[in-house]
C-alpha positions as CSV (number, residue, x, y, z in Angstrom):
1,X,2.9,30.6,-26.3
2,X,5.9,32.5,-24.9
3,X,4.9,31.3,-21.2
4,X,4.5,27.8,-22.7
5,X,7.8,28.1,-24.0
6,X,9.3,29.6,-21.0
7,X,8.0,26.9,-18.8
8,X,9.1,24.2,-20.7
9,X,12.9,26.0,-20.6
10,X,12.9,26.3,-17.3
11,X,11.6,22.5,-16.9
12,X,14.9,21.6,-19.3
13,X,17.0,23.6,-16.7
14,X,15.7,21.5,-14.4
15,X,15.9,18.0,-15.9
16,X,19.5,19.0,-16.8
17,X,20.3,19.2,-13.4
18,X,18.8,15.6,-12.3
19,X,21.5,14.0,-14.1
20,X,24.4,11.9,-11.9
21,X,23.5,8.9,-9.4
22,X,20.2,9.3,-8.1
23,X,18.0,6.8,-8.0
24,X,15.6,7.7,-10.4
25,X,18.2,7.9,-13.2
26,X,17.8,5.3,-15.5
27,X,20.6,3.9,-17.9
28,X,19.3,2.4,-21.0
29,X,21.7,0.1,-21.3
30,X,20.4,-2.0,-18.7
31,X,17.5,-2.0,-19.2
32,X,16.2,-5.2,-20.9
33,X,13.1,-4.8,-23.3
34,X,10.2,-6.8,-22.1
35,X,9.0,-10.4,-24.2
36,X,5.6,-9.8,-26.0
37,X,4.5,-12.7,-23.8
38,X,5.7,-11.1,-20.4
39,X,3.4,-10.0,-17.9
40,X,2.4,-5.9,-17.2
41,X,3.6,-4.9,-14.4
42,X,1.3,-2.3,-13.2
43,X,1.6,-0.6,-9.3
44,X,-0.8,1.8,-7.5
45,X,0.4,3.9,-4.4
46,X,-1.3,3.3,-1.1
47,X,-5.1,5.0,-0.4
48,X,-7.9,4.0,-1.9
49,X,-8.3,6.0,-5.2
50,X,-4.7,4.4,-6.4
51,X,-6.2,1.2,-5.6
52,X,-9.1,1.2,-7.4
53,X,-7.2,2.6,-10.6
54,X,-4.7,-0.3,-10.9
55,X,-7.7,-2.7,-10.8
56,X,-9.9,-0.8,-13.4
57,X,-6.3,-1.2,-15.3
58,X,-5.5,-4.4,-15.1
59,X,-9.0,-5.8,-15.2
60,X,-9.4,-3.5,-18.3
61,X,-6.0,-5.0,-19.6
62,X,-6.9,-8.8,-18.9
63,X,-9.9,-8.3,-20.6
64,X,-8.0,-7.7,-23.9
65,X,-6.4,-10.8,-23.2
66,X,-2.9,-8.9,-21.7
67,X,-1.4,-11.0,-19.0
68,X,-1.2,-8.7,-15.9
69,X,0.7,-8.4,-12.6
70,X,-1.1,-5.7,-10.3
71,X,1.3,-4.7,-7.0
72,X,-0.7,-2.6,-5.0
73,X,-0.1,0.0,-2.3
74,X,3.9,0.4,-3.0
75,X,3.6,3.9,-1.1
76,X,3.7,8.0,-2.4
77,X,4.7,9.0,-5.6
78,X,8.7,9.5,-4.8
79,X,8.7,5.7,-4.2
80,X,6.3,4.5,-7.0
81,X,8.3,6.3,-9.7
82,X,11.4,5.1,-8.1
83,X,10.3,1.8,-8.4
84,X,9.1,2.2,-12.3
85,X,12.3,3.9,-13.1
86,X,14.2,1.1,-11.9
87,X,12.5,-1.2,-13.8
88,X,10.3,-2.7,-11.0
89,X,7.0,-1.5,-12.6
90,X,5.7,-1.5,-16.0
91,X,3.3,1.5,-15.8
92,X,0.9,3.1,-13.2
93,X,-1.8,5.9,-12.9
94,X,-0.1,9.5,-12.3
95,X,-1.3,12.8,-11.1
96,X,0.2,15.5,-13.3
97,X,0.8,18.0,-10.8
98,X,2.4,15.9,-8.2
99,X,4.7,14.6,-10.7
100,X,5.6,17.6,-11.3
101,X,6.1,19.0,-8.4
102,X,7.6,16.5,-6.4
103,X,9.4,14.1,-8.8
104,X,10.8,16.3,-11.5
105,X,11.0,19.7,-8.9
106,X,9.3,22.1,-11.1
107,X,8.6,24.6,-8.6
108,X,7.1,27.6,-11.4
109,X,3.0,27.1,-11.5
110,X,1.8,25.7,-15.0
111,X,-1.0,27.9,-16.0
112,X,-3.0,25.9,-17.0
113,X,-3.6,21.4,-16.7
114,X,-2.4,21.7,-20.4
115,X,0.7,23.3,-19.9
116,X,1.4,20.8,-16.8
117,X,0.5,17.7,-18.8
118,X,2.8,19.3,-21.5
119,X,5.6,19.7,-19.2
120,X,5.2,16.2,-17.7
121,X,5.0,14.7,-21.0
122,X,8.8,15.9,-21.9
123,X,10.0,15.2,-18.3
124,X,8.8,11.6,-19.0
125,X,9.6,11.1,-22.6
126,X,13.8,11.9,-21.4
127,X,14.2,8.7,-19.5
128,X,12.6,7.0,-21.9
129,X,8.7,6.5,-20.5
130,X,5.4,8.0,-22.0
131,X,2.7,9.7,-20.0
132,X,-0.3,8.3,-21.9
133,X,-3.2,10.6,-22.7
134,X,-4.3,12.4,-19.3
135,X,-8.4,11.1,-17.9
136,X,-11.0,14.1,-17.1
137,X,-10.8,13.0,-13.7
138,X,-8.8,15.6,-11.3
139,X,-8.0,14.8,-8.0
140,X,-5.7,17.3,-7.0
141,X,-4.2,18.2,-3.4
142,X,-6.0,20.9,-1.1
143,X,-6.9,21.9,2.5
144,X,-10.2,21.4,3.8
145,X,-11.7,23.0,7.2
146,X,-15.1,22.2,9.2
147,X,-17.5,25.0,8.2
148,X,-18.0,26.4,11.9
149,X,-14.0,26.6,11.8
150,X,-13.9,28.9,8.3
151,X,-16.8,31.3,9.7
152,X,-15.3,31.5,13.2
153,X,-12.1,32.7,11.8
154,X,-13.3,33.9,8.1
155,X,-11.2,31.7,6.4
156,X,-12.3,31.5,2.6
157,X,-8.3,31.3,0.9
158,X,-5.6,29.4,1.8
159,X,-3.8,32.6,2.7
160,X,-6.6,33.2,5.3
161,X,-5.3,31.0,7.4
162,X,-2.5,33.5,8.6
163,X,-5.0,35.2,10.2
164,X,-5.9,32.1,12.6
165,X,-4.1,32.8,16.2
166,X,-1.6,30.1,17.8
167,X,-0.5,27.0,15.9
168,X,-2.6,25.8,12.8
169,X,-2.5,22.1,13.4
170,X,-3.3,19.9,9.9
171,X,-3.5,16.0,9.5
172,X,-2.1,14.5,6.8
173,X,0.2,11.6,5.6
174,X,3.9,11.4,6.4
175,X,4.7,13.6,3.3
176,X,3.7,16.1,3.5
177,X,5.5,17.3,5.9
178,X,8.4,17.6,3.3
179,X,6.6,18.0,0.2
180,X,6.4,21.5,-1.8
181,X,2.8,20.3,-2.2
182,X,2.3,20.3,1.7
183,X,4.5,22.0,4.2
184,X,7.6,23.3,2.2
185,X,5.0,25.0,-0.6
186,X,3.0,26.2,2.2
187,X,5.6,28.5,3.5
188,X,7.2,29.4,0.5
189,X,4.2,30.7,-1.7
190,X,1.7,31.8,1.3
191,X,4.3,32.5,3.9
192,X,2.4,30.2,6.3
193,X,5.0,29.5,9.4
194,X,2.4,28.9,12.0
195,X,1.7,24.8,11.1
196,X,1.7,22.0,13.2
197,X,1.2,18.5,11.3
198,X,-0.2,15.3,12.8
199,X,0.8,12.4,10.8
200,X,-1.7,10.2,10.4
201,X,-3.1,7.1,7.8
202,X,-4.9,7.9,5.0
203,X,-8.1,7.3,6.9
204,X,-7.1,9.5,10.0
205,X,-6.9,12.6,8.2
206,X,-11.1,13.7,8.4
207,X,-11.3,11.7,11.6
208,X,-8.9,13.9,13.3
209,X,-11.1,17.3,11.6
210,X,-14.2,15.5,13.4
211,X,-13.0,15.0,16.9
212,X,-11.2,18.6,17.2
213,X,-8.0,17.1,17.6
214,X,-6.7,19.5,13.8
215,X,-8.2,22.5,12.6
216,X,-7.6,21.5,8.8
217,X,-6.8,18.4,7.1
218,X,-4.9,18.0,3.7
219,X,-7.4,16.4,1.5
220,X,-7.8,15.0,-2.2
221,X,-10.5,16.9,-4.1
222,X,-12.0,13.3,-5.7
223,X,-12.4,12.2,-1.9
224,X,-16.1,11.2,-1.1
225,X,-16.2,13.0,1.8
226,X,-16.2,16.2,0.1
227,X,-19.3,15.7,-2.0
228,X,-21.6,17.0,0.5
229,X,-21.4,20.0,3.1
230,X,-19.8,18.8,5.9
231,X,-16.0,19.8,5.0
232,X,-15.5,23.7,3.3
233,X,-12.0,23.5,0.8
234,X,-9.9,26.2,1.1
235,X,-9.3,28.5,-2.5
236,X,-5.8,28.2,-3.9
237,X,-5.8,31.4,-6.0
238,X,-1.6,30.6,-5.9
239,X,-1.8,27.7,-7.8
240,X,0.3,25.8,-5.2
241,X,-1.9,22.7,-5.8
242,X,-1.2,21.8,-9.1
243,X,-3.1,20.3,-11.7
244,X,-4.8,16.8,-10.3
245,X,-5.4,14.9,-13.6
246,X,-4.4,11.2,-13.4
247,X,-2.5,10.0,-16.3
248,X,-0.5,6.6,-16.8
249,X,2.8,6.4,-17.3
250,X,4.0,3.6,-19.3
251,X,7.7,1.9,-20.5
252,X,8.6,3.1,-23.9
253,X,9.8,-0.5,-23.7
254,X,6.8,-2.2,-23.0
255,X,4.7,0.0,-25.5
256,X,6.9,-1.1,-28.4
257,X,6.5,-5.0,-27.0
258,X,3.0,-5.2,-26.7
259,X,1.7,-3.3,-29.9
260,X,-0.7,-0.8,-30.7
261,X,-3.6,-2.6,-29.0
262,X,-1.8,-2.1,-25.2
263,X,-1.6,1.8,-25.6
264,X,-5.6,1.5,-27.0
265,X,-6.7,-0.6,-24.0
266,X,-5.1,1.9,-21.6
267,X,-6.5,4.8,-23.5
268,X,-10.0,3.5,-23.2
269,X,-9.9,3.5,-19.7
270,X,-8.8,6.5,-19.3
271,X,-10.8,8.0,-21.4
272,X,-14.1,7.0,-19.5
273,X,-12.4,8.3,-15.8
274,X,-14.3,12.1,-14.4
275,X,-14.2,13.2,-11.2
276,X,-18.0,12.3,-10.3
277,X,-18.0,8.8,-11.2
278,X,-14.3,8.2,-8.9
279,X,-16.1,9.8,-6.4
280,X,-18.4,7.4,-6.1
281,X,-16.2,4.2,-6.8
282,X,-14.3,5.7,-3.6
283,X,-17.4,6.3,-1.6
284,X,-18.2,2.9,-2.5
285,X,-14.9,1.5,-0.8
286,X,-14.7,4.1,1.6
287,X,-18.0,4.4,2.9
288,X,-19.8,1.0,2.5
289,X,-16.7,-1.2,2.9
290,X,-17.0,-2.6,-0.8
291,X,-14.1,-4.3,-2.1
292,X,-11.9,-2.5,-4.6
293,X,-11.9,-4.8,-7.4
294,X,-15.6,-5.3,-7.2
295,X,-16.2,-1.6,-7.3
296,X,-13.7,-1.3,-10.8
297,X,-14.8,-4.6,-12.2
298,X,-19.1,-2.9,-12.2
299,X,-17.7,0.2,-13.5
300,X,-15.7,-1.2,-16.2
301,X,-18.5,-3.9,-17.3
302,X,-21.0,-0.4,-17.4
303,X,-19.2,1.2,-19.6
304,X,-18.3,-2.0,-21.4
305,X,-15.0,-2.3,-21.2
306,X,-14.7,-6.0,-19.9
């Protein structure tokens, strides 16, 4: 209980510091309160897991008769949030950690995914947004080698890779490169100085592993690639990679507007996300070309939600 409390006094220190002109800071006064009638405006960031969870959302929403505006792909979770702070976006689908980490700047490790989701709860709730009940799905950051890589230079840890000679070089997307969940956290909790990124799409990053051209790439743990024995993901026993739950984050605004039976429609979806079954919607899309809202729409009508 004490570390609960001390985490969320430190995450007070830091929210009191986020005050001034930014462009996350939202003013309440205005901000206009949505019309029952008015549309949900729901975004997704830009790869392939996102997508999918805006459509299960909004199919999931228009099924409950909600009138819904989905706006795909808007980009990494510094813009997205930006973008719902400012009134741009009604809700979208969070990971806790990231959140965390790269939005609010909470640089201490939760312990635990409760004492993240916790923390992220308050963070939201102060500008006047509610992180709706996080899913059992987790797809958190993390590194991922070729196996004949790992035994060649005994790589079983994160930290291991200190031990590989020259540069390390990783793919991954453009932020990385100055995220505390990429680059930044990299040298600052496992001392790593020896990394060379290669920014590349979303698509690039186990391409690049396969044809030599990167010894690791920064993956997503949820990512169909990894279901199988082809990739090896590095341990984290630093907790850098924080807690990978998805959980939406909605307008206090638009909750109030729509009623009881918005928050319940959300929650239901939510509630039916794990890690297995978004591993196969995105091996669906990923691997045999299927189109996202095809994919949501036969997992939604399975578990008979539309």
């Amino acid at each position: 209980m004490r570390r609960a409390l001390g985490l969320l006094a430190a995450l007070a220190l830091v929210l009191a510091g986020c005050g001034g002109g930014s462009d996350d800071d939202t003013s309440t006064g205005q901000q206009v309160a949505p019309a029952k009638g008015s549309p949900i405006l729901i975004g997704s960031k830009n790869f392939t897991e996102q997508t999918i969870l805006g459509e299960l959302y909004r199919q999931a929403l228009e099924a409950k008769g909600f009138e819904v505006v989905l706006k795909p792909a808007i980009g990494s979770s510094e813009i997205i949030h930006r973008a719902l702070r400012r009134g741009s976006l009604d809700m979208y689908p969070e990971y806790v950690g990231v959140l965390l980490s790269e939005v609010a700047e909470v640089r201490a490790r939760p312990r635990s995914a409760a004492a993240a989701y916790k923390l992220a709860k308050v963070y939201e709730k102060r500008a006047g947004f509610t992180m709706l009940a996080q899913s059992r799905l987790s797809d958190a950051n993390a590194l991922a080698v070729k196996p004949r890589f790992a035994a060649r230079h005994r790589l079983h840890t994160i930290a291991d890779l200190r031990r590989v000679p020259g540069k390390v070089r990783i793919s991954a997307l453009s932020e990385f490169n100055t995220r505390f969940e990429g680059r930044v956290g990299l040298r600052e909790v496992y001392g790593l100085r020896n990394l060379r990124v290669t920014v590349v799409p979303s698509d690039g990053r186990y391409s690049a592993l396969e044809d030599g051209s990167v010894d690791v790439a920064s993956v997503f743990t949820a990512e169909s690639q990894l279901a199988g024995d082809d990739y090896v993901v590095l341990g984290d026993p630093r907790r850098l990679f924080a807690s990978g739950h998805v959980a939406p984050i909605v307008s206090d605004k638009t909750l109030a507007a729509h009623g009881p039976d918005l928050r319940a429609a959300i929650d239901a979806v939510t509630r039916v996300l794990t890690t297995p079954a978004m591993r196969r919607m995105n091996a669906a899309v990923d691997l045999r070309r299927r189109k996202p809202a095809v994919v949501a729409g036969e997992f939604l009508r399975a578990q008979r939600l539309t």
